[in-house]
C-alpha positions as a Python dict, from the first residue, in 0.01 Angstrom:
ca = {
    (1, 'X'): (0, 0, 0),
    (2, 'X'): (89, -349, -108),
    (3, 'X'): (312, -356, -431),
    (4, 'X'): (112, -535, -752),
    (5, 'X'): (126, -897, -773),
    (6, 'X'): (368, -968, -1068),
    (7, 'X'): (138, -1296, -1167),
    (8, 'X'): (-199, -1292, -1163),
    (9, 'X'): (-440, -1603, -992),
    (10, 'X'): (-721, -1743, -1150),
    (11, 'X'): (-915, -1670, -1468),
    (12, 'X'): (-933, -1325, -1664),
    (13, 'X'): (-1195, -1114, -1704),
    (14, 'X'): (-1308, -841, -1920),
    (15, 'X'): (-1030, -571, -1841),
    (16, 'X'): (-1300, -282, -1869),
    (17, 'X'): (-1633, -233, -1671),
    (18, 'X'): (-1818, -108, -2050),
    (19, 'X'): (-1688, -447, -2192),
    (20, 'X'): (-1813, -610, -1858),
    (21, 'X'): (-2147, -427, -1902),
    (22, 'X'): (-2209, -553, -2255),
    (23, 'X'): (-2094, -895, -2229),
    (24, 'X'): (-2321, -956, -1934),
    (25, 'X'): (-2698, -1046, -1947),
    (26, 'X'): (-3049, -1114, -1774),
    (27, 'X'): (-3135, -1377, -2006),
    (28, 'X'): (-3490, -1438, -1839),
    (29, 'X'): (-3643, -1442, -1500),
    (30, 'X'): (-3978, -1586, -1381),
    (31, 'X'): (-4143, -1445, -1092),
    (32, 'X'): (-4449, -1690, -945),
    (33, 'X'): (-4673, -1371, -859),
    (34, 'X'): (-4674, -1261, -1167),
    (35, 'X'): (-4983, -1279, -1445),
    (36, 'X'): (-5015, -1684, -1560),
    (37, 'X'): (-5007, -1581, -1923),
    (38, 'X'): (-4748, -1305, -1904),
    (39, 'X'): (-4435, -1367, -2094),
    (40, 'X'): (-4119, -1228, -1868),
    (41, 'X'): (-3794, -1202, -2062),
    (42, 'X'): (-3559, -926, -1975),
    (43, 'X'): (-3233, -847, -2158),
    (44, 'X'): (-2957, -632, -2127),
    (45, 'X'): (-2670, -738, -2377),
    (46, 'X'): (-2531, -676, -2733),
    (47, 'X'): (-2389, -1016, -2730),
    (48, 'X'): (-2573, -1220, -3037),
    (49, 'X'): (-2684, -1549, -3041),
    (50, 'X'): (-2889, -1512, -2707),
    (51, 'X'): (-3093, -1805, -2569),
    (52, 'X'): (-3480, -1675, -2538),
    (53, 'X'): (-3695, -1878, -2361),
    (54, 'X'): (-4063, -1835, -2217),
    (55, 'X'): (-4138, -1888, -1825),
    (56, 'X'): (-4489, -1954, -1774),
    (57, 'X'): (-4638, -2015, -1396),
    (58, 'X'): (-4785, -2330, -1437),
    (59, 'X'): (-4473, -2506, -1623),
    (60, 'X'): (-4231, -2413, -1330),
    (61, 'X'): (-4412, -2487, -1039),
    (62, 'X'): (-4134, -2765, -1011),
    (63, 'X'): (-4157, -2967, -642),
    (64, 'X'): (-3952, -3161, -510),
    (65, 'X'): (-3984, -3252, -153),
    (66, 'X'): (-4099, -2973, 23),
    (67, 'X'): (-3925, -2691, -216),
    (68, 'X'): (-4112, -2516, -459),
    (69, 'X'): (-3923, -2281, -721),
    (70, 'X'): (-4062, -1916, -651),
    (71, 'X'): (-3855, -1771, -893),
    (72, 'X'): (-3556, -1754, -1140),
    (73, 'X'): (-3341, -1512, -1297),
    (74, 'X'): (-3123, -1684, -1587),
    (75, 'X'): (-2770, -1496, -1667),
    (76, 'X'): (-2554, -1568, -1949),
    (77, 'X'): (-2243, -1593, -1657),
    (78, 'X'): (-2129, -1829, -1432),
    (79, 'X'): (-2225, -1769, -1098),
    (80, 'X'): (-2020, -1919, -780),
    (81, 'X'): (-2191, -1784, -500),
    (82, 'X'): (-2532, -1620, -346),
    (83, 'X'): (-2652, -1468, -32),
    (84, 'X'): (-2956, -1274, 32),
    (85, 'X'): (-2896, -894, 168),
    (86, 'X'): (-3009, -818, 515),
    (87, 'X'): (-3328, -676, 437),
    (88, 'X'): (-3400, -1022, 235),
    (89, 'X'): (-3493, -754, -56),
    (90, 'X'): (-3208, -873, -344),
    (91, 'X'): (-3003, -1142, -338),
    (92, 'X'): (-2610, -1089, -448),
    (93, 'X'): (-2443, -1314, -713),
    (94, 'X'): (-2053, -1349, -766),
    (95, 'X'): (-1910, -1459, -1083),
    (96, 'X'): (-1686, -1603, -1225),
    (97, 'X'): (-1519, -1224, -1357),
    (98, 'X'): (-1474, -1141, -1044),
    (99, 'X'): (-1827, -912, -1033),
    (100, 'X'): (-2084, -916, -785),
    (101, 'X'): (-2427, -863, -906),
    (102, 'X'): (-2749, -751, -696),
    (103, 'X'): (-3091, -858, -837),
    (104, 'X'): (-3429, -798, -677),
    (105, 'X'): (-3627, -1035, -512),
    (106, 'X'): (-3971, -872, -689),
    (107, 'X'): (-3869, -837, -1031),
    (108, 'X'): (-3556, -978, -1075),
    (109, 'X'): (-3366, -691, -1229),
    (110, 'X'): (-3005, -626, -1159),
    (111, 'X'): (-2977, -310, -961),
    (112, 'X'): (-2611, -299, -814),
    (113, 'X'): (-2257, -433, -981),
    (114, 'X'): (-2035, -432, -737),
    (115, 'X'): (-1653, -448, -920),
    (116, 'X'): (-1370, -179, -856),
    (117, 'X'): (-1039, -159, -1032),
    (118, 'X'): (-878, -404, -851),
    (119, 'X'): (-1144, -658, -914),
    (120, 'X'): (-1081, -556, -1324),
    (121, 'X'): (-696, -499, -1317),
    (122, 'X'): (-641, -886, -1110),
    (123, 'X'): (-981, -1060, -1191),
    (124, 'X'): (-1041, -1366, -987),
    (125, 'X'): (-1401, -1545, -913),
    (126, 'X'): (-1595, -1465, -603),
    (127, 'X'): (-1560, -1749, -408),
    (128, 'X'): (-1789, -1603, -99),
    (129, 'X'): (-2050, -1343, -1),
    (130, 'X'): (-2170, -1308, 355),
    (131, 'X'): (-2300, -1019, 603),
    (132, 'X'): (-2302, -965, 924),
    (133, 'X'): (-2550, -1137, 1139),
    (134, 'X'): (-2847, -915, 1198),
    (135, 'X'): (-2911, -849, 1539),
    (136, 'X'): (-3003, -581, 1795),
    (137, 'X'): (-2644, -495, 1882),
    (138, 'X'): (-2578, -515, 1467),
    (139, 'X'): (-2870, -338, 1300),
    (140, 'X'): (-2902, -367, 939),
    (141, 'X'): (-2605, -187, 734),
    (142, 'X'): (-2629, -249, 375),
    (143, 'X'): (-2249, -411, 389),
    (144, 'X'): (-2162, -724, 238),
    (145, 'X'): (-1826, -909, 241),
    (146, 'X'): (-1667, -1109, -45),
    (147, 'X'): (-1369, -1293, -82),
    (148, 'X'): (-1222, -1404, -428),
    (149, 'X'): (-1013, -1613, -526),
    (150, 'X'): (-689, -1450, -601),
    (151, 'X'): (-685, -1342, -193),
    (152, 'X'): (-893, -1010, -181),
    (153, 'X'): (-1134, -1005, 121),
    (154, 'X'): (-1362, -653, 15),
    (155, 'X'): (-1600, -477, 207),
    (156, 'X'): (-1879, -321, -9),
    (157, 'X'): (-2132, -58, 34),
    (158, 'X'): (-2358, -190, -229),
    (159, 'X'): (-2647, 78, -193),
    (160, 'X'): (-2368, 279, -330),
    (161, 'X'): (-2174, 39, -523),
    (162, 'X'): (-1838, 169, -352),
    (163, 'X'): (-1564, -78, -186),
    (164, 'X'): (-1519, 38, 188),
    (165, 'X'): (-1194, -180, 251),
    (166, 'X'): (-956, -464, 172),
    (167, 'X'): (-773, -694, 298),
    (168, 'X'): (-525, -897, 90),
    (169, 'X'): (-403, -1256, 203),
    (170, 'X'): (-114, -1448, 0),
    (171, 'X'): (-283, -1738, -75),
    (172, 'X'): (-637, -1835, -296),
    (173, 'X'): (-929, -1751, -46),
    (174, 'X'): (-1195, -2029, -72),
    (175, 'X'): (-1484, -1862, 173),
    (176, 'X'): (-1545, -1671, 509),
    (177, 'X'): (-1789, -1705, 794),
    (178, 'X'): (-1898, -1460, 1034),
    (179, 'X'): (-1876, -1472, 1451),
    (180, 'X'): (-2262, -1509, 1506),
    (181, 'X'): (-2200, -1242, 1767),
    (182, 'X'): (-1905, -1043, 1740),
    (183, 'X'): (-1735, -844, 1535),
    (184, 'X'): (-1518, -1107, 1386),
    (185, 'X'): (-1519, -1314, 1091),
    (186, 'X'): (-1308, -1625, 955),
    (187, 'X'): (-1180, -1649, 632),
    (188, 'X'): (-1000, -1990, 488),
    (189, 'X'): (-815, -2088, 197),
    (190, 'X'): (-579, -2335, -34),
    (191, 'X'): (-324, -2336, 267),
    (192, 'X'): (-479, -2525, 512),
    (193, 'X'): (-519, -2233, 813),
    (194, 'X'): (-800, -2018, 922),
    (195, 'X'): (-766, -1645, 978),
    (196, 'X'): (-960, -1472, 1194),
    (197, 'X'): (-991, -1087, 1189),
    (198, 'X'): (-1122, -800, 1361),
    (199, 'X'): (-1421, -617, 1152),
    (200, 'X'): (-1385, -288, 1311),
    (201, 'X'): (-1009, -312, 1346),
    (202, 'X'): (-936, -452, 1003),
    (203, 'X'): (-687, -617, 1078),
    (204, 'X'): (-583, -1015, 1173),
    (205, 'X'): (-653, -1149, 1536),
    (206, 'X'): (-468, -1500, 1498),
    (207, 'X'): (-514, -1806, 1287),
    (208, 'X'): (-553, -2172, 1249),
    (209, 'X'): (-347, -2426, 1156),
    (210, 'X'): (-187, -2761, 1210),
    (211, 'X'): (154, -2767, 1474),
    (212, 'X'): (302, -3046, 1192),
    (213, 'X'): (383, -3249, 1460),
    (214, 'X'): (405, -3652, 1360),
    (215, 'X'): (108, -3853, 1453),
    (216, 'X'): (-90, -3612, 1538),
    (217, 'X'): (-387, -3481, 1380),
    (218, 'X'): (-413, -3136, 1552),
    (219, 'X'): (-544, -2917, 1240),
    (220, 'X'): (-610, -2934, 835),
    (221, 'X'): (-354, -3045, 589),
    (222, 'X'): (-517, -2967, 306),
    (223, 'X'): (-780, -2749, 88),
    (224, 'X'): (-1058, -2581, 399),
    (225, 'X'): (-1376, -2546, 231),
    (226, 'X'): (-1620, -2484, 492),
    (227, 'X'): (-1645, -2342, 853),
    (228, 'X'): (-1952, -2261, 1094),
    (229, 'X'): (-1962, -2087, 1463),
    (230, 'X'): (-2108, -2315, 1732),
    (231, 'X'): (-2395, -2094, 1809),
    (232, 'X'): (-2378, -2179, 2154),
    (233, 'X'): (-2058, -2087, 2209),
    (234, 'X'): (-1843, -1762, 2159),
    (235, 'X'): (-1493, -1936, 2114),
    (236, 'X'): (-1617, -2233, 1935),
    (237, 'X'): (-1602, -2315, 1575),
    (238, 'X'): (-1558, -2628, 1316),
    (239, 'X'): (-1425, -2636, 969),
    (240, 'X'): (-1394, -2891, 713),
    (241, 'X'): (-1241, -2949, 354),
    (242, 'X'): (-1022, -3181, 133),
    (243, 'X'): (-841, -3347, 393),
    (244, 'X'): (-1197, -3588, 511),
    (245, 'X'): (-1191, -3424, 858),
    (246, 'X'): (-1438, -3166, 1030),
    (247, 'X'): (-1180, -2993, 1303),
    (248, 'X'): (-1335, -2874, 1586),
    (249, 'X'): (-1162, -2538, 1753),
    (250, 'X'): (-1164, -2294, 2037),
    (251, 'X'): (-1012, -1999, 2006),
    (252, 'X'): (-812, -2033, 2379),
    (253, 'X'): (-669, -2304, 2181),
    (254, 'X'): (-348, -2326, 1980),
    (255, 'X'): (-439, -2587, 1755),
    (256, 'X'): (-760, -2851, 1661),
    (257, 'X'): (-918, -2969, 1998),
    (258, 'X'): (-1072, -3297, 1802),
    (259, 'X'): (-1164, -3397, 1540),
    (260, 'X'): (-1423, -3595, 1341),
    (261, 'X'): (-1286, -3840, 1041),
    (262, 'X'): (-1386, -3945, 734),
    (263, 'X'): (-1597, -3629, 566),
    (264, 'X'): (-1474, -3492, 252),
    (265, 'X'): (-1630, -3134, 193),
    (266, 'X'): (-1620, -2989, -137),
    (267, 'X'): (-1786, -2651, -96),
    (268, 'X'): (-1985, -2466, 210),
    (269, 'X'): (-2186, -2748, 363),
    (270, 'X'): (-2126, -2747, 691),
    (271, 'X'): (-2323, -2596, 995),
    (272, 'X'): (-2454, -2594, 1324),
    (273, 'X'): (-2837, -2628, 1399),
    (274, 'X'): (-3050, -2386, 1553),
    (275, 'X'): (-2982, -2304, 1928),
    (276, 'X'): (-3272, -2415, 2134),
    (277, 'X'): (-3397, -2686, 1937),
    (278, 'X'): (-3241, -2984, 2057),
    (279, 'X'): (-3057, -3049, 2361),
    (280, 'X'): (-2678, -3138, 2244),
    (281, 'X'): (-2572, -2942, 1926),
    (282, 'X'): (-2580, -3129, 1597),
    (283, 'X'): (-2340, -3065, 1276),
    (284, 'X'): (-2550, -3124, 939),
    (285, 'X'): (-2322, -3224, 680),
    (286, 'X'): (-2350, -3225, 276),
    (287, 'X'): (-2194, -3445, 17),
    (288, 'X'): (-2325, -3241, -267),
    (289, 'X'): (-2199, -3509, -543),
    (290, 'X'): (-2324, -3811, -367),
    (291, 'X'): (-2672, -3632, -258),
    (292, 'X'): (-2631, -3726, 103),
    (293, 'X'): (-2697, -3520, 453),
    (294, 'X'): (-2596, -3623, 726),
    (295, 'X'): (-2655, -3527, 1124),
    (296, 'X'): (-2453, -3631, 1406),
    (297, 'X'): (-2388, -3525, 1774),
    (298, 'X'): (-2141, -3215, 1808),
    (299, 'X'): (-2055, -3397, 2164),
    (300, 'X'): (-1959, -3727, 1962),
    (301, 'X'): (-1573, -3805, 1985),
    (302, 'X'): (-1585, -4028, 1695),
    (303, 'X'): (-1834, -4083, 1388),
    (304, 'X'): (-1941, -4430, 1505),
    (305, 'X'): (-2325, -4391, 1517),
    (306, 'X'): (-2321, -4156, 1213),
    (307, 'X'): (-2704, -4076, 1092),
    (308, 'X'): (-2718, -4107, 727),
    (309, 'X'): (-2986, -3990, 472),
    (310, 'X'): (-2980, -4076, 165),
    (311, 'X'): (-3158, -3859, -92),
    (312, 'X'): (-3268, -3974, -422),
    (313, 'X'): (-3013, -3867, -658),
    (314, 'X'): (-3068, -3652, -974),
    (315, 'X'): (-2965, -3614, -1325),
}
């Protein structure tokens, strides 16, 4: 075992899971199936002062574009991250305590909390939540991994609420991203490199990162917020963060094998489109604050020709 960190990264949280429990709440969740005059307001909490309000059908069928709100559940926490489960049944929240909460897609009750002692003795927020790619070769597994950050990478069996592993980096751990077919995953950070590690193994395979040599721009120098497997490819991948360049890799690579200028990513927007679909693989790129999206060849060895859509921007 790893000695205890002598400092402790990022916020604090409630240092017990019964003071967790009653500081947390389901303020109120709407579900669009449900009866048009039925008022829906669950609460779990002995915290005072709590905001009640009434969800009716017809008053949030909000659209904009093409999206239409189906439902929401309304917590009295800070959430940083989401990601459905596998069977698309709940969808997992991390917080800013360092907890990960389950909540069901039908009712919108929380049925899992996912927080061990670790997560309550060096409390950091959840800065990811992924699974593994469902496939034929990966069947459905009720796993889902999370990375906070004060470094912990933790595997959790959340049918059971129990931890299965984890894997401790030096450094704050700003998201992950998994191999769309192996067992492999990415995880990147505050230090400008990539690590890539073995699922099964549990343990590091190599990472990313710049060779510092002088005019030359061969990996990140700052923050990495985002990073996405070309689907088309098994050795593949691009990442992106403070430093307003998406890197392109390939793992028979030492270092960056391009590199596209003049994106500044703030959070995980960047991906790959669907294999098939088009002929030449396309990146689709977010500026969250700015409301923009952008598309542009993966083939492209600069950004000259960039598509950009602007979206009408909201208060």
């Amino acid at each position: 075992m790893e000695p205890r960190r002598k400092s402790v990264a990022g916020p604090m949280a409630p240092s017990s899971m019964k003071t967790a429990r009653k500081s947390f709440a389901v303020i109120n969740t709407f579900i669009k199936n449900a009866a048009p005059d039925k008022q829906i307001i669950t609460v779990h909490t002995s915290t005072p002062l709590v905001e009640r309000r009434s969800f009716h059908v017809e008053q949030n069928q909000i659209n904009q574009g093409e999206v239409n709100v189906l439902s929401i559940i309304d917590t009295n926490k800070e959430i940083m991250c989401c990601k459905y489960t596998e069977d698309l049944n709940d969808i997992a929240a991390g917080f800013t305590d360092g907890s990960i909460r389950l909540f069901s897609c039908s009712t919108g009750s929380c049925t899992h909390t996912l927080v061990d002692d670790e997560c309550r003795a060096y409390p950091g927020p959840v800065t990811a939540i992924k699974h593994r790619p469902v496939s034929k070769a990966h069947p459905i597994t009720n796993m889902l991994l999370s990375c906070y950050v004060n470094g912990c990478i933790k595997c959790w069996k959340y049918k059971y609420d129990q931890c299965l592993y984890t894997i401790r980096e030096k450094r704050q751990t700003l998201g992950l991203s998994y191999h769309p077919r192996f067992s492999k995953f990415i995880t990147y950070g505050d230090d400008a490199k990539l690590n890539m590690y073995d699922e099964e193994a549990q343990t590091q395979e190599r990472a990313f990162y710049s060779s510092q040599k002088k005019n030359l721009m061969d990996g990140h120098t700052s923050r990495i917020f985002a990073c996405a497997f070309n689907p088309k490819s098994h050795h593949e991948l691009i990442s992106g963060g403070w430093d307003n360049a998406v890197m392109c890799w390939d793992d028979r690579q030492p270092y960056a094998t391009r590199y596209f200028f003049g994106v500044h990513i703030c959070g995980e927007a960047l991906d790959f489109d669907k294999p098939g679909k088009t002929v030449s693989t396309y990146i689709i790129i977010f500026w969250i604050n700015r409301c923009v999206s952008s598309a542009f060849p993966y083939s492209l060895q600069s950004l000259s020709g960039l598509i950009t859509i602007m979206a009408r921007e909201r208060i």
